[in-house]
PQR file with spaces between the fields and no chain letter, atoms N, CA, C, O and H, PARSE charges and radii, in Angstrom:
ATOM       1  N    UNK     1      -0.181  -14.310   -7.690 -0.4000 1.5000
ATOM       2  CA   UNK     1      -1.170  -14.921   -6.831 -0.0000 2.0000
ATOM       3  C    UNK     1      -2.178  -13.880   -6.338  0.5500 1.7000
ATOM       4  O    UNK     1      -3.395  -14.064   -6.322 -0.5500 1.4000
ATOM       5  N    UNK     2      -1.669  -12.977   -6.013 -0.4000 1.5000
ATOM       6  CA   UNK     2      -2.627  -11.552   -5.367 -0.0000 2.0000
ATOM       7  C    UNK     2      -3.589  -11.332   -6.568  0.5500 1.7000
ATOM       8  O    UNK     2      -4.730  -11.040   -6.210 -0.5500 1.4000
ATOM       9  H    UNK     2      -0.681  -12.827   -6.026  0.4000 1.0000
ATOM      10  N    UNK     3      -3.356  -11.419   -8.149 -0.4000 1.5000
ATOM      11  CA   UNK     3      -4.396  -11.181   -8.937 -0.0000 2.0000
ATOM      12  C    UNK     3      -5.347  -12.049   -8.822  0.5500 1.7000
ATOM      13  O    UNK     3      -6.350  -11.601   -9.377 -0.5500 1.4000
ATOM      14  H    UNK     3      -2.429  -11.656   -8.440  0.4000 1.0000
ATOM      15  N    UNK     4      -5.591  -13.447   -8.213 -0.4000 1.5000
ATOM      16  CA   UNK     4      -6.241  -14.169   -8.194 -0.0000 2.0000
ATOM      17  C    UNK     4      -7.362  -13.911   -7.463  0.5500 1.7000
ATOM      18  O    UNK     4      -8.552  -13.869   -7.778 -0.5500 1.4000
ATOM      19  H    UNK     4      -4.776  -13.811   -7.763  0.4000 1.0000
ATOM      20  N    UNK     5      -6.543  -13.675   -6.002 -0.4000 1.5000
ATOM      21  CA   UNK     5      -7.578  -13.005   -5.059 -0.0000 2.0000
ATOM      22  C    UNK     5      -8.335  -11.376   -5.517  0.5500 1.7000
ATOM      23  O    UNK     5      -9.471  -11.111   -5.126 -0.5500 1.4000
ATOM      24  H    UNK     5      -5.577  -13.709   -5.746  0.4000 1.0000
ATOM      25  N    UNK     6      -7.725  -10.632   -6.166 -0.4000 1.5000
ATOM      26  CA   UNK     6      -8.033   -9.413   -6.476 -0.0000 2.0000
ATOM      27  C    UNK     6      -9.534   -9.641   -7.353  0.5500 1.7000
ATOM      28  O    UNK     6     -10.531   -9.013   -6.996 -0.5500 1.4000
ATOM      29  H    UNK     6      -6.801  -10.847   -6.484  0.4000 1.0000
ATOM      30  N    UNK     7      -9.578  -10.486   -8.390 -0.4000 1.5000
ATOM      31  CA   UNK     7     -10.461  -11.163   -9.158 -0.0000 2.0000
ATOM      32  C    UNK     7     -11.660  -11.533   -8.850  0.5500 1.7000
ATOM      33  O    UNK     7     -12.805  -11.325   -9.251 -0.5500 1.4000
ATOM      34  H    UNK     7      -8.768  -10.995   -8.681  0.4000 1.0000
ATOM      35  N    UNK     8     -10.785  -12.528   -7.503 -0.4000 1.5000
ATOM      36  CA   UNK     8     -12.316  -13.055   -6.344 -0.0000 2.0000
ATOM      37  C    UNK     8     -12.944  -12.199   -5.757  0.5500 1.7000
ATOM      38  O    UNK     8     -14.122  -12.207   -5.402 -0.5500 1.4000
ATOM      39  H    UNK     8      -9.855  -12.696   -7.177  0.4000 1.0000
ATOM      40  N    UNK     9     -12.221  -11.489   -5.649 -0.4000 1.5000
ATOM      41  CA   UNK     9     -12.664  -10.139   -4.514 -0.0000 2.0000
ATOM      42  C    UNK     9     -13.839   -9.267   -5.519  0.5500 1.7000
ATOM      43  O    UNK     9     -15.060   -9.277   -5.365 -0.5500 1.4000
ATOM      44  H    UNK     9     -11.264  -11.482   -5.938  0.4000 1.0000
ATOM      45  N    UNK    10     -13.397   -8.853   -6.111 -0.4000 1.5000
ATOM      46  CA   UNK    10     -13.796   -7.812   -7.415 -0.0000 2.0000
ATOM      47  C    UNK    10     -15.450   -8.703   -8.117  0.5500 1.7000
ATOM      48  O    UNK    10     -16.436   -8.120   -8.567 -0.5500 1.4000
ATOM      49  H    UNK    10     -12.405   -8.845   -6.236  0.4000 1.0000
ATOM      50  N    UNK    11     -15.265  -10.077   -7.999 -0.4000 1.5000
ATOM      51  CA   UNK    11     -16.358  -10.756   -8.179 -0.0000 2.0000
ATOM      52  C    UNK    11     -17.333  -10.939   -7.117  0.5500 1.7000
ATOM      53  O    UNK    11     -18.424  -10.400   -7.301 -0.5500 1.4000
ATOM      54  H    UNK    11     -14.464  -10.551   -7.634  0.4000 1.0000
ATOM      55  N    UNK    12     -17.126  -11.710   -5.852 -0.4000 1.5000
ATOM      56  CA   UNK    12     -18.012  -11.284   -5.410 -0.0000 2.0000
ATOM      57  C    UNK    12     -18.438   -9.834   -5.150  0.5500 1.7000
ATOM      58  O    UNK    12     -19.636   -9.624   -5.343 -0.5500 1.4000
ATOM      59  H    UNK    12     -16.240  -12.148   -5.702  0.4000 1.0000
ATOM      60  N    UNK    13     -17.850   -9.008   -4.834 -0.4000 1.5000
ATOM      61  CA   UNK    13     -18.377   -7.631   -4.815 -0.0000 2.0000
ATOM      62  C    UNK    13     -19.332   -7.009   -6.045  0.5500 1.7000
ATOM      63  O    UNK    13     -20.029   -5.996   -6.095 -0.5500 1.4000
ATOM      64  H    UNK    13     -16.877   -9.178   -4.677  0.4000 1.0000
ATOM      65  N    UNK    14     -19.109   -7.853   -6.816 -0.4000 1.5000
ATOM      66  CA   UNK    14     -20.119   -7.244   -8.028 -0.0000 2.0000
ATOM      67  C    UNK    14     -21.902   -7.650   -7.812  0.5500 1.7000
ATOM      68  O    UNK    14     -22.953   -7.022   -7.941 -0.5500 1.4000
ATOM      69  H    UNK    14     -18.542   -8.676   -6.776  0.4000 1.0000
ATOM      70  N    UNK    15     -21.437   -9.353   -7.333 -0.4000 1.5000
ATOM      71  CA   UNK    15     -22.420  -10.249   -7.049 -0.0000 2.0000
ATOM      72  C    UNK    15     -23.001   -9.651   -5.562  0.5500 1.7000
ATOM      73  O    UNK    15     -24.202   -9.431   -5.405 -0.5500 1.4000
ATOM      74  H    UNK    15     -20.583   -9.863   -7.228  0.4000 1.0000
ATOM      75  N    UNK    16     -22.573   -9.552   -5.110 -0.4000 1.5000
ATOM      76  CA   UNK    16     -23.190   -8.415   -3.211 -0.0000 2.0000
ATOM      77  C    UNK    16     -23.797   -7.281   -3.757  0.5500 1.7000
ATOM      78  O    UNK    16     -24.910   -6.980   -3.326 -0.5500 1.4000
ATOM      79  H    UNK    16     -21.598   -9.731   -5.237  0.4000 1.0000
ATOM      80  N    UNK    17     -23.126   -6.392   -4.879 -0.4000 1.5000
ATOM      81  CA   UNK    17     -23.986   -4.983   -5.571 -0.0000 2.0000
ATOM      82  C    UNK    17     -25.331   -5.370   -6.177  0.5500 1.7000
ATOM      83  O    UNK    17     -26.226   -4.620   -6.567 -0.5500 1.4000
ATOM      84  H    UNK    17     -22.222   -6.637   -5.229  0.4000 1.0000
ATOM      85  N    UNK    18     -25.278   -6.800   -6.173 -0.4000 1.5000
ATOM      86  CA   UNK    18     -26.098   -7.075   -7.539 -0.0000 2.0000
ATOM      87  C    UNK    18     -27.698   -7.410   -6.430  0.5500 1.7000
ATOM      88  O    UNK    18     -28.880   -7.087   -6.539 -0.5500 1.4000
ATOM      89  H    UNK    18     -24.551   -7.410   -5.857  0.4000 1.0000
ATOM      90  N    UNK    19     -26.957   -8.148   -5.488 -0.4000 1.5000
ATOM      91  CA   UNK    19     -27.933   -9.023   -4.788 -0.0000 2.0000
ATOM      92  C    UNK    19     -28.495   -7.651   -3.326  0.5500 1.7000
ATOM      93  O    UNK    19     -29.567   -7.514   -2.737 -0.5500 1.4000
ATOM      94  H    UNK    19     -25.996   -8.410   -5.399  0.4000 1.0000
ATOM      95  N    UNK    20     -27.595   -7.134   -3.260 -0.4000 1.5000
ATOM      96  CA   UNK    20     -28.038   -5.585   -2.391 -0.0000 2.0000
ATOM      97  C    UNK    20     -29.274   -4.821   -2.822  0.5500 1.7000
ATOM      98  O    UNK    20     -30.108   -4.301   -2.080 -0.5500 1.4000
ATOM      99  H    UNK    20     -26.724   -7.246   -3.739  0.4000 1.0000
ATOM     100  N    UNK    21     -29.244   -4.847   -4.573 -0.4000 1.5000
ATOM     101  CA   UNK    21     -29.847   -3.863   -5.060 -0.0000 2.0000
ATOM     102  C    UNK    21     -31.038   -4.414   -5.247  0.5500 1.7000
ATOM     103  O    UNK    21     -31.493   -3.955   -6.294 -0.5500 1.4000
ATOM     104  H    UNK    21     -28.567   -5.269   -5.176  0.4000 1.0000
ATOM     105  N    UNK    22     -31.786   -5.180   -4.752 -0.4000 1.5000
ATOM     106  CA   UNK    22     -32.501   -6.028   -4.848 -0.0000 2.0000
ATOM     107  C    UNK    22     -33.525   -6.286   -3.693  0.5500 1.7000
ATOM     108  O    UNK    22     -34.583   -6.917   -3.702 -0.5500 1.4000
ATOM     109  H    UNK    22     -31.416   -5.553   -3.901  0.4000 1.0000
ATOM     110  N    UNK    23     -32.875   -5.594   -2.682 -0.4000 1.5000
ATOM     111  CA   UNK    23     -33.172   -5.371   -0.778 -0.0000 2.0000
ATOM     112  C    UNK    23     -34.224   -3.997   -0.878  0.5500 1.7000
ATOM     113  O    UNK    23     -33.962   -2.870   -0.459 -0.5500 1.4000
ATOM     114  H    UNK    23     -32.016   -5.082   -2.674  0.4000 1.0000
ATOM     115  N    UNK    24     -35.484   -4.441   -1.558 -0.4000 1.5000
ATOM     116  CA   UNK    24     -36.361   -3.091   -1.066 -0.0000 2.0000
ATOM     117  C    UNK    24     -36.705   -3.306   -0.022  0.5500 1.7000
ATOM     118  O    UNK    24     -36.945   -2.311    0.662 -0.5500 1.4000
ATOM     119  H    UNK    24     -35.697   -5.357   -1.898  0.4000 1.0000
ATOM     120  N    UNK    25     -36.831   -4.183    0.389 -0.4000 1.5000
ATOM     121  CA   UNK    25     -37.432   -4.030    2.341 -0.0000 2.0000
ATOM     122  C    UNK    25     -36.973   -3.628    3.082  0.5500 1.7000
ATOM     123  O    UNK    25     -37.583   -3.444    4.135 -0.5500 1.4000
ATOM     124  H    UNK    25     -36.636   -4.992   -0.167  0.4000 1.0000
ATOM     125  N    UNK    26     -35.448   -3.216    2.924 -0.4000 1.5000
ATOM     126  CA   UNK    26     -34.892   -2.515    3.934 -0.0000 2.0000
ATOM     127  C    UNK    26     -34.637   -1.024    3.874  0.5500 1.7000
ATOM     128  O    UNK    26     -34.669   -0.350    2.844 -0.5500 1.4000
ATOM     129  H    UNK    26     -34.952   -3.366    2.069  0.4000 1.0000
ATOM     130  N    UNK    27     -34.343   -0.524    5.274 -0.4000 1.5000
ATOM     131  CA   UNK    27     -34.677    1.128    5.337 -0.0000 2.0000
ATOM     132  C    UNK    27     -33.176    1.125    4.736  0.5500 1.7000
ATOM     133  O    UNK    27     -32.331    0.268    4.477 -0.5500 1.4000
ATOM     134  H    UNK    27     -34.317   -1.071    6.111  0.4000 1.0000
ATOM     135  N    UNK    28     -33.291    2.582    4.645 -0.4000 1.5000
ATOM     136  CA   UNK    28     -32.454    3.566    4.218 -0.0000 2.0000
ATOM     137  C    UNK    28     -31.256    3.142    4.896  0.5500 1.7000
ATOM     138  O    UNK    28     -30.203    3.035    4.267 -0.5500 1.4000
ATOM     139  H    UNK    28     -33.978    3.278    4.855  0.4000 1.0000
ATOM     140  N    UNK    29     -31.354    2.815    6.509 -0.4000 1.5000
ATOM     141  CA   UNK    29     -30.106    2.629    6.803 -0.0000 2.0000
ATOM     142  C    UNK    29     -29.699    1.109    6.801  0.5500 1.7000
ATOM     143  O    UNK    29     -28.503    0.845    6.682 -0.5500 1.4000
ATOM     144  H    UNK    29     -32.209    2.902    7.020  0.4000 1.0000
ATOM     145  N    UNK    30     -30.441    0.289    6.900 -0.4000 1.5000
ATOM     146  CA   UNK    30     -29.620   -1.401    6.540 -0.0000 2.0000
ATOM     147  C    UNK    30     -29.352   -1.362    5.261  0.5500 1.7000
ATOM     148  O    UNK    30     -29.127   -2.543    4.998 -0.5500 1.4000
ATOM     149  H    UNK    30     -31.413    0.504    6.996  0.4000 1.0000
ATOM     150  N    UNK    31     -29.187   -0.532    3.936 -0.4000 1.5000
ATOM     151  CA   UNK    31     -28.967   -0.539    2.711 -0.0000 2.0000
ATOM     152  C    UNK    31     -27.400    0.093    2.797  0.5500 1.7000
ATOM     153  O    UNK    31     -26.461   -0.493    2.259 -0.5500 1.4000
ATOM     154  H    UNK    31     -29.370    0.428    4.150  0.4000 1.0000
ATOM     155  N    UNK    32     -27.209    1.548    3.649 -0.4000 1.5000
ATOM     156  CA   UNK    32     -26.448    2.117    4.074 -0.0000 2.0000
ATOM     157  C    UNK    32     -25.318    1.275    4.572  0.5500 1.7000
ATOM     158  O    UNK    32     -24.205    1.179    4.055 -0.5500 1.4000
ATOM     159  H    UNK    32     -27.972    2.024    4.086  0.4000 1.0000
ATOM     160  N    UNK    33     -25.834    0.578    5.833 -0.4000 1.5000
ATOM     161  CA   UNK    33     -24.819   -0.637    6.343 -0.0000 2.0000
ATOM     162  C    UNK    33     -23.974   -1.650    5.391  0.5500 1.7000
ATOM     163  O    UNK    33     -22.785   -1.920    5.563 -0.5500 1.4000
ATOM     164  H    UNK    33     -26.738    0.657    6.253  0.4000 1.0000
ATOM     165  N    UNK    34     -24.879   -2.207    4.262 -0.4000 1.5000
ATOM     166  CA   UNK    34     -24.736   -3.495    4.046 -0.0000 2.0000
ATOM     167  C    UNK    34     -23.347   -2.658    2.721  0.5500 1.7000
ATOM     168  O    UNK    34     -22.121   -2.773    2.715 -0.5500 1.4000
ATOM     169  H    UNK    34     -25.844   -1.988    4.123  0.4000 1.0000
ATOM     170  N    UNK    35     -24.403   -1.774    1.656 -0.4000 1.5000
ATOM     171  CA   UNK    35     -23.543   -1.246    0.895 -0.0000 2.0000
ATOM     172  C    UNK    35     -21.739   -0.776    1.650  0.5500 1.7000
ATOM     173  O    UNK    35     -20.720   -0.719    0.962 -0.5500 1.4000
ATOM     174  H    UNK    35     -25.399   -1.680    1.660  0.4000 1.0000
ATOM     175  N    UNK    36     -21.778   -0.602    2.622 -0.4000 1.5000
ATOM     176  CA   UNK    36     -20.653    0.008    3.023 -0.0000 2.0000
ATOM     177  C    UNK    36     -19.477   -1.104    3.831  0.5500 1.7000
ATOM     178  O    UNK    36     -18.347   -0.883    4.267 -0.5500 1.4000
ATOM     179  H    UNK    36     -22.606   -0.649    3.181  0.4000 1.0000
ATOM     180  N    UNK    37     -20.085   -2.013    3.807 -0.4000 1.5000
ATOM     181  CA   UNK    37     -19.644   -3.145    4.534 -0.0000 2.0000
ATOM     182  C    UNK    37     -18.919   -3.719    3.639  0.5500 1.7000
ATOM     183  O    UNK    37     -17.717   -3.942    3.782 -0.5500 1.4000
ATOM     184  H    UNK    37     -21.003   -2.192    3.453  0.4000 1.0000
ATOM     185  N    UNK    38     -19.673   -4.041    2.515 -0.4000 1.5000
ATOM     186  CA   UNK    38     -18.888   -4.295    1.242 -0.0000 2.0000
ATOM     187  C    UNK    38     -18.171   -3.973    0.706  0.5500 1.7000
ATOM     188  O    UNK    38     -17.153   -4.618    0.456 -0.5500 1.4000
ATOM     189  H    UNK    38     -20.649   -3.860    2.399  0.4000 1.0000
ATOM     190  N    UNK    39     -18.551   -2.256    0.113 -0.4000 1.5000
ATOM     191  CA   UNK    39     -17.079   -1.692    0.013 -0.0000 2.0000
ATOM     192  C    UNK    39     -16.052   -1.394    0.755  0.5500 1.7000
ATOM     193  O    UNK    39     -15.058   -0.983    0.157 -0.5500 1.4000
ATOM     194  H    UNK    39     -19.378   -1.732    0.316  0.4000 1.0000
ATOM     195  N    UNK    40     -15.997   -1.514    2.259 -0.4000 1.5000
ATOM     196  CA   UNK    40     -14.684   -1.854    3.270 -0.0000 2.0000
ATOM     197  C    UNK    40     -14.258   -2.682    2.911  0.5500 1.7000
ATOM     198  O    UNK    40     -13.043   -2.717    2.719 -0.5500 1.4000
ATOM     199  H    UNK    40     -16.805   -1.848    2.744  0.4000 1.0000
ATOM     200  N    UNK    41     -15.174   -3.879    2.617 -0.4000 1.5000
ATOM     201  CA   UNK    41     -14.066   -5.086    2.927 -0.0000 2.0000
ATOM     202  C    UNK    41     -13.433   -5.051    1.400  0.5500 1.7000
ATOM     203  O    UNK    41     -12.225   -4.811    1.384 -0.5500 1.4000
ATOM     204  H    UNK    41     -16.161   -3.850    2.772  0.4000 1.0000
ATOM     205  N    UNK    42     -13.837   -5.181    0.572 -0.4000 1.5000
ATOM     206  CA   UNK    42     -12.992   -4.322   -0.687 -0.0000 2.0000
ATOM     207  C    UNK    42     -11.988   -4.096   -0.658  0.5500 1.7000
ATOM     208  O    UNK    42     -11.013   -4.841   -0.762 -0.5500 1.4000
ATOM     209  H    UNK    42     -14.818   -5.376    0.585  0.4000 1.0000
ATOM     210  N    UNK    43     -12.050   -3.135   -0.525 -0.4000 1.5000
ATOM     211  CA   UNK    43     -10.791   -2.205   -0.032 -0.0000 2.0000
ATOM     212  C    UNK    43     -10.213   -2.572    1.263  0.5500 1.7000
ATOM     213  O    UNK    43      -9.005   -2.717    1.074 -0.5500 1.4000
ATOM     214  H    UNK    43     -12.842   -2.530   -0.441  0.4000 1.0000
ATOM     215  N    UNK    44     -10.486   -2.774    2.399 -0.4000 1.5000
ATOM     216  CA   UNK    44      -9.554   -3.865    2.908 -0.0000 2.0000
ATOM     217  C    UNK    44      -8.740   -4.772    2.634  0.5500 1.7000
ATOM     218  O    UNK    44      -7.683   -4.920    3.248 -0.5500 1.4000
ATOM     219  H    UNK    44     -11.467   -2.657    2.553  0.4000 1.0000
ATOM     220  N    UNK    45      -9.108   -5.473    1.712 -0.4000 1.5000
ATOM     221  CA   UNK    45      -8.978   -6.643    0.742 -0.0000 2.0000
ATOM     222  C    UNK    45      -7.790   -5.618   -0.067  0.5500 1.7000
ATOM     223  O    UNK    45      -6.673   -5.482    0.433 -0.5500 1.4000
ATOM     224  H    UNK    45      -9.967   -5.353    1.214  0.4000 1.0000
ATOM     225  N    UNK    46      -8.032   -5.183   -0.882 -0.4000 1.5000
ATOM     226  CA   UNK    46      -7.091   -4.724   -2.184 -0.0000 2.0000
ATOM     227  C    UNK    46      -5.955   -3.924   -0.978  0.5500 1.7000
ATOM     228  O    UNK    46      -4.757   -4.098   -1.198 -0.5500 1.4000
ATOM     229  H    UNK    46      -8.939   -5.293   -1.287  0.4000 1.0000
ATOM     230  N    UNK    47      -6.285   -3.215    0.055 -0.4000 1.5000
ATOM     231  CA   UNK    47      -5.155   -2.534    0.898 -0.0000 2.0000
ATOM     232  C    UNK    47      -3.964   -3.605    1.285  0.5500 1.7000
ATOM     233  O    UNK    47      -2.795   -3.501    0.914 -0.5500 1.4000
ATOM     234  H    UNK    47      -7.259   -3.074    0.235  0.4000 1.0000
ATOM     235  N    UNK    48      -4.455   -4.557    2.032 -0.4000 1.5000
ATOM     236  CA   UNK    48      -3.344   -5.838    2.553 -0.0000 2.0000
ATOM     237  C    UNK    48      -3.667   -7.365    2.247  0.5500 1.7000
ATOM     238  O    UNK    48      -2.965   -8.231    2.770 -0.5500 1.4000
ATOM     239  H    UNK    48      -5.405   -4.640    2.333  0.4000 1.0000
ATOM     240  N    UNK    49      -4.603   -7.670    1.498 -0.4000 1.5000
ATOM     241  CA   UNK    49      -4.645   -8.923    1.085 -0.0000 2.0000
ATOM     242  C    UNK    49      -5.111  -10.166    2.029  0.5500 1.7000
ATOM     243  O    UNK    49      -5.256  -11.309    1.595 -0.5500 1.4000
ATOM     244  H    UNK    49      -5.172   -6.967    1.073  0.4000 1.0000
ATOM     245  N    UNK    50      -5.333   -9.764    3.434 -0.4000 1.5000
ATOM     246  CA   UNK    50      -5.314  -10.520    4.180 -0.0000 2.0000
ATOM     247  C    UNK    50      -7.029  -10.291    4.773  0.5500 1.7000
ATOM     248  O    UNK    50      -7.825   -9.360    4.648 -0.5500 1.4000
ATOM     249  H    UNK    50      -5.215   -8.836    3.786  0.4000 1.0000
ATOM     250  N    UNK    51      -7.101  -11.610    5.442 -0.4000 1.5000
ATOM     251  CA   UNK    51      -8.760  -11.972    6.104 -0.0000 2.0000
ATOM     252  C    UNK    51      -9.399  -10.612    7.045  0.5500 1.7000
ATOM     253  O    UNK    51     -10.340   -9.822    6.971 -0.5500 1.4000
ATOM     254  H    UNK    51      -6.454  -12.367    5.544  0.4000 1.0000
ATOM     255  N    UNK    52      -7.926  -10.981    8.199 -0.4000 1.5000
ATOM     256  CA   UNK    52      -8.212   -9.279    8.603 -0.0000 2.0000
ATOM     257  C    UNK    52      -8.475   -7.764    8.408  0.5500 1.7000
ATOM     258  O    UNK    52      -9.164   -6.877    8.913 -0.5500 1.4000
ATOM     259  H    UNK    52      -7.161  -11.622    8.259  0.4000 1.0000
ATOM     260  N    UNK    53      -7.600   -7.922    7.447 -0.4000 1.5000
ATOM     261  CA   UNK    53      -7.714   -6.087    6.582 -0.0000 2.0000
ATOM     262  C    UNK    53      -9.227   -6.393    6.360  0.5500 1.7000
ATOM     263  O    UNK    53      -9.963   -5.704    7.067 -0.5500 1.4000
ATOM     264  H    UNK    53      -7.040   -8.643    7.038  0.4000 1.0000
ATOM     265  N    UNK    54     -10.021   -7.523    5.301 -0.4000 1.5000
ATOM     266  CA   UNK    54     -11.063   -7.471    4.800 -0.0000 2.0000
ATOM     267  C    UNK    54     -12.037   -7.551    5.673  0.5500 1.7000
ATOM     268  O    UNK    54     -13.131   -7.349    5.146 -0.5500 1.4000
ATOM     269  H    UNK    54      -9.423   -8.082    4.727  0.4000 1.0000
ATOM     270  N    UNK    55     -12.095   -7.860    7.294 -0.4000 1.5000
ATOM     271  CA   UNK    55     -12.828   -8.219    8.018 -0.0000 2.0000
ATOM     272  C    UNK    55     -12.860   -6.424    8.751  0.5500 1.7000
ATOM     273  O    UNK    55     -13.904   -5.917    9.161 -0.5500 1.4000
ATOM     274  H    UNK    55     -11.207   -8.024    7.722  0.4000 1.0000
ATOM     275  N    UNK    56     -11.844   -5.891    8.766 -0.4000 1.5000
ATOM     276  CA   UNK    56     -11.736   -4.758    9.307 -0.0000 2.0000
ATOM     277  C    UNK    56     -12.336   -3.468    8.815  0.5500 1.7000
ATOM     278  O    UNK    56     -12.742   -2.436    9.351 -0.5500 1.4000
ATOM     279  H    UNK    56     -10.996   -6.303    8.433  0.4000 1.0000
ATOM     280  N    UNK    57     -12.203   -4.081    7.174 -0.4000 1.5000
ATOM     281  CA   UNK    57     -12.451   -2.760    6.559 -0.0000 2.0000
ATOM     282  C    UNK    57     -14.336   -3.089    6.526  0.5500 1.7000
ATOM     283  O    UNK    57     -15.151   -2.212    6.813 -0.5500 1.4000
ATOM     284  H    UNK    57     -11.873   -4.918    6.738  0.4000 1.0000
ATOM     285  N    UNK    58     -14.626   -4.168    6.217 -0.4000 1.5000
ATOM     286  CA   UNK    58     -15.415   -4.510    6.465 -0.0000 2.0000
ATOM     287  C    UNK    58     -16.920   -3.712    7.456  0.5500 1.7000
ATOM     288  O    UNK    58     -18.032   -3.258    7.184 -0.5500 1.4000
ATOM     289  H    UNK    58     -13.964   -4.880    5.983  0.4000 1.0000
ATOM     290  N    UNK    59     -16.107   -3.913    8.621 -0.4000 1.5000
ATOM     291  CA   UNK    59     -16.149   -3.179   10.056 -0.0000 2.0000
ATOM     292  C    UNK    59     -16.475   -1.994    9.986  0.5500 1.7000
ATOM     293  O    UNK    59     -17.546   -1.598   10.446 -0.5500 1.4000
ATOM     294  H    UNK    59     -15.204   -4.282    8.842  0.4000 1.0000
ATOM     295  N    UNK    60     -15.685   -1.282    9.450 -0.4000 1.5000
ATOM     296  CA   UNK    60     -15.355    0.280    9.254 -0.0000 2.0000
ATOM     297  C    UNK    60     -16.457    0.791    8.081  0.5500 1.7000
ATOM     298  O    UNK    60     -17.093    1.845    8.119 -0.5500 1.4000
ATOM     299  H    UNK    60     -14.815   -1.603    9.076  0.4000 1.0000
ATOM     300  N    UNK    61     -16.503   -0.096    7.176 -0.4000 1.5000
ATOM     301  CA   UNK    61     -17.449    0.291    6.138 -0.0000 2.0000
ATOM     302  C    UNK    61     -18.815    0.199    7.202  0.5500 1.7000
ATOM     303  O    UNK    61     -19.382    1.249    7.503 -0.5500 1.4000
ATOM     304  H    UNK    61     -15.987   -0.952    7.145  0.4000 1.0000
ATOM     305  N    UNK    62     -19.106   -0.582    7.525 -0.4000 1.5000
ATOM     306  CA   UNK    62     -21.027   -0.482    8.449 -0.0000 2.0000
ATOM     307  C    UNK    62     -20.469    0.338    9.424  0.5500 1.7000
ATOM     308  O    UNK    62     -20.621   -0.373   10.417 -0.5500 1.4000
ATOM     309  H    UNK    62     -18.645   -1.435    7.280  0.4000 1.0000
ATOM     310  N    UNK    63     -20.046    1.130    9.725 -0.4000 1.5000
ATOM     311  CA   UNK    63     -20.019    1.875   10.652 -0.0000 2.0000
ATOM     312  C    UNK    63     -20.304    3.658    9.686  0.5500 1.7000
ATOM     313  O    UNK    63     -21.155    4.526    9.880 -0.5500 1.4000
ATOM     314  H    UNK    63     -19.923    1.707    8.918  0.4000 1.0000
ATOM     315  N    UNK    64     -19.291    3.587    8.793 -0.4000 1.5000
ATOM     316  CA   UNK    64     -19.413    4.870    8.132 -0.0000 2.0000
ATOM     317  C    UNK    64     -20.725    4.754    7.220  0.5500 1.7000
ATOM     318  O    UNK    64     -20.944    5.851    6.708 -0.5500 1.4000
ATOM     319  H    UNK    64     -18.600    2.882    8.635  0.4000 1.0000
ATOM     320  N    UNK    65     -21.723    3.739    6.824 -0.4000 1.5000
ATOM     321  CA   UNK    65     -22.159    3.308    6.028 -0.0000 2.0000
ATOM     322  C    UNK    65     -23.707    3.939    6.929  0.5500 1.7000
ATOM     323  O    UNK    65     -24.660    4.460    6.350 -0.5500 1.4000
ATOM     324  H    UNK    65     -21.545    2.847    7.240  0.4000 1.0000
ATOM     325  N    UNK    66     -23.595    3.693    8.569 -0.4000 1.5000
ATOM     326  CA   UNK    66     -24.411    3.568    9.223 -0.0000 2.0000
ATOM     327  C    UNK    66     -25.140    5.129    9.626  0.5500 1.7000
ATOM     328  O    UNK    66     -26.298    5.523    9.764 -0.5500 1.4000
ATOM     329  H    UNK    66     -22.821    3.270    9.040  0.4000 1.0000
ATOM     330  N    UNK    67     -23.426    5.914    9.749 -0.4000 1.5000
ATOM     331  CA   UNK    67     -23.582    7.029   10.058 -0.0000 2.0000
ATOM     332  C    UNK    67     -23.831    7.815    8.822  0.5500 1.7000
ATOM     333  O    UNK    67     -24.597    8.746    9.067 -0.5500 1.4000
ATOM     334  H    UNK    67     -22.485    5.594    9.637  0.4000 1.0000
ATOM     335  N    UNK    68     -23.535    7.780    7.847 -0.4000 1.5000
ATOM     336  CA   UNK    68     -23.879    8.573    6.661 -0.0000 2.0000
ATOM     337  C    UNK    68     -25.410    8.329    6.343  0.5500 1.7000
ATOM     338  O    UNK    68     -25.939    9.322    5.843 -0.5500 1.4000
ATOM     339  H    UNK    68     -22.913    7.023    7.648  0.4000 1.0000
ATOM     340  N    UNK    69     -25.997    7.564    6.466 -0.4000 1.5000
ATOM     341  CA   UNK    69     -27.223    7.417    6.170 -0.0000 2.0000
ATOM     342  C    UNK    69     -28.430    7.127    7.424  0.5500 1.7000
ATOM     343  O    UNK    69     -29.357    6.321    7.497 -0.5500 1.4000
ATOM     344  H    UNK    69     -25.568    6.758    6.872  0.4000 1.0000
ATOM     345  N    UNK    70     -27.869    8.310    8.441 -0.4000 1.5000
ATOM     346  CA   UNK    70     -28.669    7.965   10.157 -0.0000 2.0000
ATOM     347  C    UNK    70     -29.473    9.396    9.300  0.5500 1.7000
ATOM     348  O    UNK    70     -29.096   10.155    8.407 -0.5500 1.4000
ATOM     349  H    UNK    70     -27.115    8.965    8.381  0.4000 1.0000
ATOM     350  N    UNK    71     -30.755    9.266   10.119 -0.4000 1.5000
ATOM     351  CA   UNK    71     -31.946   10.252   10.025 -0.0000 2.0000
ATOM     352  C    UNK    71     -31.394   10.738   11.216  0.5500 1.7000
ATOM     353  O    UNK    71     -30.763   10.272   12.165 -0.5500 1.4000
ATOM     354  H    UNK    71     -31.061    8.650   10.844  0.4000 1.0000
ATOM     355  N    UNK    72     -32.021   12.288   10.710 -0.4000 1.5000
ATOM     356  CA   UNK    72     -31.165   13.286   11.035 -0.0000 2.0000
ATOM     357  C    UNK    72     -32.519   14.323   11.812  0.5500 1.7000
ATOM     358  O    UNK    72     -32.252   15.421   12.301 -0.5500 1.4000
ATOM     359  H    UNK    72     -32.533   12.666    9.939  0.4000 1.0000
């Protein structure tokens, strides 16, 4: 059952890379955010399988996403 979700997961995330890359109007750092948001929840997702992990990692991704790409 977990491959199912792993699948879904792995799909939209391709479809968010796809539709991200596509965001020239935004600065450096809402690209930063959004990209990193995604790959949290990812990996949230593949870590525990559950809404939370993916909502968390989620979380954690726009945060590191935010700070890696702050003007300096």
């Amino acid at each position: 059952m977990k491959s199912i979700y792993t699948q879904v997961t792995l799909a939209v995330s391709g479809v968010a890379i796809v539709l991200l890359s596509g965001c020239s109007g935004m600065t450096r750092q809402e690209q930063g955010v959004a990209t990193g948001a995604v790959i949290g929840g990812v990996a949230g997702n593949l870590l525990c399988g559950g809404i939370l992990c993916t909502g968390a990692g989620a979380a954690v991704g726009a945060v590191v996403g935010s700070e890696v790409t702050k003007h300096k």
